[in-house]
C-alpha positions in Angstrom: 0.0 0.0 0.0 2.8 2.4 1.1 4.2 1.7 -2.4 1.4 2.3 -4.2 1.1 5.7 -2.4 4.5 6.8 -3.1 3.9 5.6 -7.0 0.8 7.8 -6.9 2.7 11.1 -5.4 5.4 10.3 -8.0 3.4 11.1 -10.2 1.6 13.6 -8.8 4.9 15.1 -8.5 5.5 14.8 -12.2 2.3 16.0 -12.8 3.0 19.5 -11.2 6.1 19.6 -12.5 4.9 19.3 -16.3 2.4 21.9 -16.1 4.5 24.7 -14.0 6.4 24.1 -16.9 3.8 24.4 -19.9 2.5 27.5 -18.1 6.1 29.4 -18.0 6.3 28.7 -21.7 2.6 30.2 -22.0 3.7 33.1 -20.0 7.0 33.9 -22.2 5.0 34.8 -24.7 3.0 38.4 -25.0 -0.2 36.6 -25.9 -2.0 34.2 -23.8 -3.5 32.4 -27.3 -4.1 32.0 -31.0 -7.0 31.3 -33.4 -7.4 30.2 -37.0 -10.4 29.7 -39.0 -10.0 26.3 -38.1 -10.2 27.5 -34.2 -13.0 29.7 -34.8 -14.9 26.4 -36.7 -14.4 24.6 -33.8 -15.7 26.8 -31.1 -18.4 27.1 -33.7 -19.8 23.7 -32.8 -19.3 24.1 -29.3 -21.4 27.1 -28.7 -24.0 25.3 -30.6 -24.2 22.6 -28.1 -24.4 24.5 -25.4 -27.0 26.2 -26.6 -29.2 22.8 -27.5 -28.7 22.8 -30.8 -26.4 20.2 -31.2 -22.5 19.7 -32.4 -23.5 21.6 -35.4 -21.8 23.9 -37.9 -23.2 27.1 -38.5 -20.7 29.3 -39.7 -18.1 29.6 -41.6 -14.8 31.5 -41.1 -11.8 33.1 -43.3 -8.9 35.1 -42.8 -7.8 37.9 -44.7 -4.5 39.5 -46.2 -4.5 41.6 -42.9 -4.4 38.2 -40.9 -7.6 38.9 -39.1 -10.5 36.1 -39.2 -13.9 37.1 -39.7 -17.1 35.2 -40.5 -18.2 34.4 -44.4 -21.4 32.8 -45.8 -21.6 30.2 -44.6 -21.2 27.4 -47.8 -20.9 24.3 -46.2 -21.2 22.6 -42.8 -18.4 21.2 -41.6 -18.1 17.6 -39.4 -15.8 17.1 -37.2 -14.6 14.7 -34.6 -17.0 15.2 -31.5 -14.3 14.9 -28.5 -11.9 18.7 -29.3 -15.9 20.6 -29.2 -17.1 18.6 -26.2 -14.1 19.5 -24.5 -13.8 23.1 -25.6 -18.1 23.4 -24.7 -16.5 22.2 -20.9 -14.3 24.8 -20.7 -17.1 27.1 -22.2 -19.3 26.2 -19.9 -17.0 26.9 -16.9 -15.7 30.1 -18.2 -18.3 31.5 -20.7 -18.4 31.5 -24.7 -14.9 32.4 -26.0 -12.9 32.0 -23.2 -10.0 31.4 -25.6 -7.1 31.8 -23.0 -9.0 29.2 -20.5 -8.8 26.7 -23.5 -5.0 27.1 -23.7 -4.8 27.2 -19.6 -7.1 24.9 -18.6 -7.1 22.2 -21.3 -3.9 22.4 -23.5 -1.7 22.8 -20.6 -2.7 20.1 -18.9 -3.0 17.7 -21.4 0.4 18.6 -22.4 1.8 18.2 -18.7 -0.4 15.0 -18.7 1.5 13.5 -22.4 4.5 14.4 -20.4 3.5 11.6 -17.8 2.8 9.2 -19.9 5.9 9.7 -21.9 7.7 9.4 -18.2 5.2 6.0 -17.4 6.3 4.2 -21.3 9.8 5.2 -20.3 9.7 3.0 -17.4 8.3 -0.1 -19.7 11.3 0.4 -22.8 13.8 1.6 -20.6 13.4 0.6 -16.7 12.3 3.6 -13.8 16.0 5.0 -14.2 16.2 6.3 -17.6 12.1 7.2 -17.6 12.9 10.6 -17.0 14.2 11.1 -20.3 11.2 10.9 -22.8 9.9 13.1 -19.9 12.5 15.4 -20.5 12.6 15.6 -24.1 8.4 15.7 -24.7 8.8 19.0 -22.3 11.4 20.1 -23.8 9.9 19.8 -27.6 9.4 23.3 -28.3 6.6 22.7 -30.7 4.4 21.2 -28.9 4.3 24.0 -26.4 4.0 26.8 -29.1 0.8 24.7 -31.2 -0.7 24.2 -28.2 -1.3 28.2 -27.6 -3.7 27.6 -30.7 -7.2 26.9 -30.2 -6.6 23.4 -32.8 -7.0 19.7 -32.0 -3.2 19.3 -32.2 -2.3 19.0 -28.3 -5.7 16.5 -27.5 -4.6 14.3 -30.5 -0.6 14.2 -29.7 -1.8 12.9 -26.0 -3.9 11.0 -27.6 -1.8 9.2 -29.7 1.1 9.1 -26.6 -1.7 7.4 -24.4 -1.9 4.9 -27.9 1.4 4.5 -27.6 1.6 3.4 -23.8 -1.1 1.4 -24.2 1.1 -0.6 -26.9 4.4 -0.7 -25.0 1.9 -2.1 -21.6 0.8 -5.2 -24.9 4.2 -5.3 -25.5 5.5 -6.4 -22.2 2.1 -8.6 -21.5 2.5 -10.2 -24.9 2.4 -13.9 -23.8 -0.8 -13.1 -21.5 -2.1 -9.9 -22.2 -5.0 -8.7 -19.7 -8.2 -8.3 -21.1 -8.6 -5.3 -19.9 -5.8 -4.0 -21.3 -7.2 -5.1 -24.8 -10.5 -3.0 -24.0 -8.2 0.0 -23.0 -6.3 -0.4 -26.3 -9.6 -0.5 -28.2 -11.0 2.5 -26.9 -7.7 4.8 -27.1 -8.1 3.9 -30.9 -12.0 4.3 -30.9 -11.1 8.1 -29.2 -8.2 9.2 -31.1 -10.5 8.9 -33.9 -13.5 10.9 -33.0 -10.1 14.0 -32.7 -8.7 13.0 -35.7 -9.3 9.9 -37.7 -5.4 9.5 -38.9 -5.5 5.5 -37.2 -8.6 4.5 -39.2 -6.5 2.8 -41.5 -3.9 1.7 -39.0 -6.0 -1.7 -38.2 -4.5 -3.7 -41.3 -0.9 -2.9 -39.9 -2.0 -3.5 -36.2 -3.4 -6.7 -36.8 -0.3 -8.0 -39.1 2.1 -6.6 -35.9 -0.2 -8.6 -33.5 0.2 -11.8 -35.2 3.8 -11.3 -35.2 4.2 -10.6 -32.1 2.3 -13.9 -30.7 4.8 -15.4 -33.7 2.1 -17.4 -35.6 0.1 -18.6 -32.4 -3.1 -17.4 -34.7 -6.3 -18.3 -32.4 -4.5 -15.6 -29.9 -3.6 -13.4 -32.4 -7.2 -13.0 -33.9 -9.0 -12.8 -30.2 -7.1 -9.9 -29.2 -7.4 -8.2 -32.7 -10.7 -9.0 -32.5 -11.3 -7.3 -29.1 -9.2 -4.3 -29.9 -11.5 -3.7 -32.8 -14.7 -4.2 -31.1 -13.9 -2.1 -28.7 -12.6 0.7 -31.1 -16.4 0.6 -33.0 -18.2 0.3 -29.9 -16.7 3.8 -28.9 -16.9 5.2 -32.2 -20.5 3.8 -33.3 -22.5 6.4 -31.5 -21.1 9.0 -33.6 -21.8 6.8 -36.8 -25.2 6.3 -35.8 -25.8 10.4 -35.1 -24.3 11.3 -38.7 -26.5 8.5 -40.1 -29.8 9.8 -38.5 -28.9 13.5 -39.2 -27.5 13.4 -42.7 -28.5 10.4 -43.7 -25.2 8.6 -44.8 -22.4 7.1 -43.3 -19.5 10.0 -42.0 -17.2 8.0 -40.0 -15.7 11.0 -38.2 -15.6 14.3 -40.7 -17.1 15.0 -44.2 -14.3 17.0 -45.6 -10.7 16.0 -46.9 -11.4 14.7 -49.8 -10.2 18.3 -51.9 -6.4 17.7 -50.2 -6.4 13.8 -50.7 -7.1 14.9 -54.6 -4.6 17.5 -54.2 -2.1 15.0 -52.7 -2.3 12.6 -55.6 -2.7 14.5 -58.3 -0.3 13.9 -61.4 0.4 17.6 -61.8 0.9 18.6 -57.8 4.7 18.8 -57.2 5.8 17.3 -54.6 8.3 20.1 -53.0 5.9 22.5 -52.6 3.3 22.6 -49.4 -0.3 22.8 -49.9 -2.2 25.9 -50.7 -5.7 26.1 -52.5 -3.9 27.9 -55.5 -1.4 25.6 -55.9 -0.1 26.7 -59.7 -0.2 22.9 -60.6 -3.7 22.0 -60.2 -5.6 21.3 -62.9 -8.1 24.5 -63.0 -10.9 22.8 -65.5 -11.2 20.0 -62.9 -11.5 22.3 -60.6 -14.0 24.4 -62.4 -16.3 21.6 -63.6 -16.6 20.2 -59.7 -16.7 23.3 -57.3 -20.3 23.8 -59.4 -21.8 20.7 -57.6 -22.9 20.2 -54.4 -20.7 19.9 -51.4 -21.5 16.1 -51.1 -20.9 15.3 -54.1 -18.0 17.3 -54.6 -16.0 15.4 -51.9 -17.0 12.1 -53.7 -15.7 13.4 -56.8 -12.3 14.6 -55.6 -12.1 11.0 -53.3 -13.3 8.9 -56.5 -10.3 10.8 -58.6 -7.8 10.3 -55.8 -8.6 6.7 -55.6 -8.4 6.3 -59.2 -5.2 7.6 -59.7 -3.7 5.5 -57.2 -5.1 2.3 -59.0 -4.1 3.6 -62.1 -0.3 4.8 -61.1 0.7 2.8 -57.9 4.2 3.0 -58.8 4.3 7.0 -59.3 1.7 7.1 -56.0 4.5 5.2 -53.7 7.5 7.5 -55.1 5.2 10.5 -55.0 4.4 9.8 -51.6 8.2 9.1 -50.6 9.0 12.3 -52.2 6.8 14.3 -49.8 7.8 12.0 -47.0 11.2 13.3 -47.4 10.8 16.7 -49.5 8.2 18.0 -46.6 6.6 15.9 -44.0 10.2 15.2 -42.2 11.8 18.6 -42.9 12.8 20.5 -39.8 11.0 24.1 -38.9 12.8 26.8 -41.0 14.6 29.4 -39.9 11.6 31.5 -42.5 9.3 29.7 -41.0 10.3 29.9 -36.9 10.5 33.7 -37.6 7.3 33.7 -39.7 5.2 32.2 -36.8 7.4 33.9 -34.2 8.4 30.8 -32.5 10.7 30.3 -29.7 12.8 27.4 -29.5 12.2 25.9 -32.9 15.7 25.4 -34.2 15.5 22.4 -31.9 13.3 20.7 -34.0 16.2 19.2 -36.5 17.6 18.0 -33.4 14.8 16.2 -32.4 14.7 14.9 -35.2 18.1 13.9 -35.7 18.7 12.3 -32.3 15.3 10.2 -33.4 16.6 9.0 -36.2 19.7 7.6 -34.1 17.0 5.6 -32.4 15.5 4.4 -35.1 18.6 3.1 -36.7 19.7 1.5 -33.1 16.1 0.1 -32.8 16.3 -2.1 -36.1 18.6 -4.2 -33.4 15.9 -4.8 -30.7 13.0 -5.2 -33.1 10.8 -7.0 -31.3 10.5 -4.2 -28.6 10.6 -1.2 -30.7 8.8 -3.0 -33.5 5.2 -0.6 -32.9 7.1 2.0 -32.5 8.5 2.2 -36.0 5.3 0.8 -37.7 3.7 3.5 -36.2 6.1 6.2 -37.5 5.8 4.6 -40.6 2.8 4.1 -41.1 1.4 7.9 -39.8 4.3 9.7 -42.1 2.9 7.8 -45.0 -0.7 8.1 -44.5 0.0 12.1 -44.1 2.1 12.5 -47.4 -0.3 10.1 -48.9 -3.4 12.4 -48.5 -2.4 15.7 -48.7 0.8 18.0 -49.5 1.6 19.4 -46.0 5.2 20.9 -44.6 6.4 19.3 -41.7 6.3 21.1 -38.1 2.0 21.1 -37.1 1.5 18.1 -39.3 4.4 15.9 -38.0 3.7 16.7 -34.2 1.5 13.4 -33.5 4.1 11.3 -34.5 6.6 13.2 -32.4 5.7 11.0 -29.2 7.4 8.0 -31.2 10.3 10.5 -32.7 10.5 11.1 -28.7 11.2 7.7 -27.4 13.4 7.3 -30.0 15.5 9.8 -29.1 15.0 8.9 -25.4 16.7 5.3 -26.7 19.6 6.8 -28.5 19.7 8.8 -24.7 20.1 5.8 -23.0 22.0 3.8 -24.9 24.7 6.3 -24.6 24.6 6.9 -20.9 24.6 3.5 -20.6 28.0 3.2 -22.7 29.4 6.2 -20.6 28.5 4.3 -18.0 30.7 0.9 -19.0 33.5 3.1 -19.7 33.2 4.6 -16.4 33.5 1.0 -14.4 36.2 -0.5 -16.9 38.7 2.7 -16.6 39.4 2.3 -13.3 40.4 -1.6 -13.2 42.6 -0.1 -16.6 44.4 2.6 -14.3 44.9 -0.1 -11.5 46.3 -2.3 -13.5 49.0 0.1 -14.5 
């Protein structure tokens, strides 16, 4: 009991530490927050539920060449994933409508201290209680994730998200002979929610359930049970959200009903593949353009998906080098100095460290495969599916797969401390000896 108390004040401990931390890096800045259209869009939905009418769209929002946002017409309404409006309509409800700052103090910060735990608590499972400290370190440390998380944007609930995933898999990991149930059903519904913020692991299931059979190393009636939970679980959390889209629009939205335009965009024959995504991208085929933007919104989105698809059918061999080409022209480029300066960022020329010291761990992880292994299908597989959809550059984009870039790095970390650490016990039997 005494133990499990001290555990418990650990991380309490950890905790308080973690957001002291995010709020100091809140408070260096002369703004307490920031807001996109996106932002606005979101807070949107939220008032709307508050006020009984549902998580509904009913505005739209644009910002001009002066940088302000201001409402348009409002063209189309937009879905999104229920969990980043029910959580901003909680802070709305404690604070009032618009309480902007409260979202950045009273949600982002803590998640972002809370990620920082559970970066500490995977620690622990890869690299024993000693060295847990370290992917603690580093996910505070990560500049970027402090500065995006001053924006009113799903970025910060989907990175914790995604580093919850992540613990989840390393607890598997180390149960893989008996795994708990209940740590299947946990799994399952980390997945489910994730989704409903952004739906970027809908299409991780093929690759989770090839890494689960693996892993039990052909023991297939195991394999397929907890597969078969996980998965369950996942639609049990995320089915009452299919069933409200299906009522109120009356066709199946399994989390938003936009995309579709970038996923075009992404796979398009003429978009080059250096050059980040902007709506007047000077290689996209205008008459396309022009012949769909005069149908509806619906079927717009099936048009642009349906031309996507096609093109990937019809070119997979240009669609896989495309994609590797954004992988490596954009998705893992660190922030610019342009860039840093452009959004006024502090710390970002620490993000091609990051990155660099991650990519030590991934090389050192090819030797311990079978512990790292979801790991480095996850970074895979998210830095594909994101230069597979859309042309993005790196920095917001990359940050969910960050968590994983993190532990990395935390390996390359230990591995070297623990080399220091040989040296350390074998010079001193080499100086007696002389």
């Amino acid at each position: 009991m005494g133990k499990l108390n001290k555990g418990r004040w650990m991380i309490g401990l950890l905790f308080f530490v973690a957001l002291v931390i995010e709020l100091l890096y809140i408070k260096s800045y002369n703004v307490s927050y920031f807001i996109s259209p996106d932002g606005y869009n979101y807070s949107n939905i939220a008032e709307n539920f508050l006020k009984g009418h549902g998580l509904v769209n009913t505005a739209n929002f644009a910002q001009g060449d002066d940088k302000v946002v201001r409402a348009v017409a409002l063209t189309r309404e937009y879905v999104v994933g229920p969990i980043y409006p029910l959580l901003l309509a909680l802070i709305y409800g404690l604070f009032g409508f618009k309480s902007y700052g409260m979202v950045i103090l009273g949600l982002h910060a803590v998640l972002g201290a809370a990620s920082a735990v559970f970066a500490y608590k995977t620690g622990e499972l890869l690299f024993g209680k000693g060295y847990a400290w370290i992917p603690y370190g580093l996910t505070l440390g990560y500049p970027l994730f402090a500065f995006w998380g001053m924006y009113v944007l799903t970025e910060i609930t989907y990175v914790f998200t995604i580093t919850v995933f992540l613990y989840v898999l390393a607890l598997y990991v180390k149960e893989i002979k008996r795994p708990r149930f209940k740590i299947l059903l946990i799994l399952g519904a980390v997945i489910g929610i994730s989704n409903l913020v952004r739906p970027i692991l809908l299409l991780f299931f093929p690759v989770l359930g090839l890494w689960i059979l693996g892993m039990h190393r052909g023991r297939l009636k195991i394999a397929i049970r907890d597969f078969a939970i996980i998965v369950m679980m996942t639609i049990i959390v995320m089915s009452p959200w299919w069933i409200r889209n299906g009522i109120k629009y009356h066709q199946f939205i399994a989390v938003s009903n936009y995309g579709s335009y970038e996923f075009y965009l992404g796979n398009n024959p003429l978009t080059v593949t250096d050059q980040y995504f902007v709506f007047s991208q000077p290689s996209y085929d205008p008459e396309v353009k022009a012949r769909i933007e005069k149908l509806p919104i619906s079927e717009q989105e099936k048009e642009y998906k349906q031309l996507g698809v096609s093109y990937i059918l019809q070119h997979p061999v240009k669609f896989v080098q495309r994609t590797l080409a954004k992988e490596k022209n954009l998705f893992w480029q660190p922030v610019t100095p342009r860039d840093g300066d452009s959004y006024k960022m502090q710390g970002d020329q620490w993000d091609k460290w990051y990155l660099l010291l991650g990519l030590l761990g991934v090389v050192i992880s090819l030797f311990q495969l079978r512990k790292y292994s979801f790991l480095l299908l996850f970074t895979a597989y998210y830095s594909f599916i994101v230069s597979m959809i859309t042309v993005v550059s790196g920095a917001r984009y990359r940050l969910p797969v960050m968590p994983a870039m993190i532990l990395f790095a935390s390996l390359a970390v230990v591995m070297a401390l623990k080399g220091i650490g040989r040296l350390a016990k074998v010079n001193p039997r080499i100086g007696r000896g002389i």
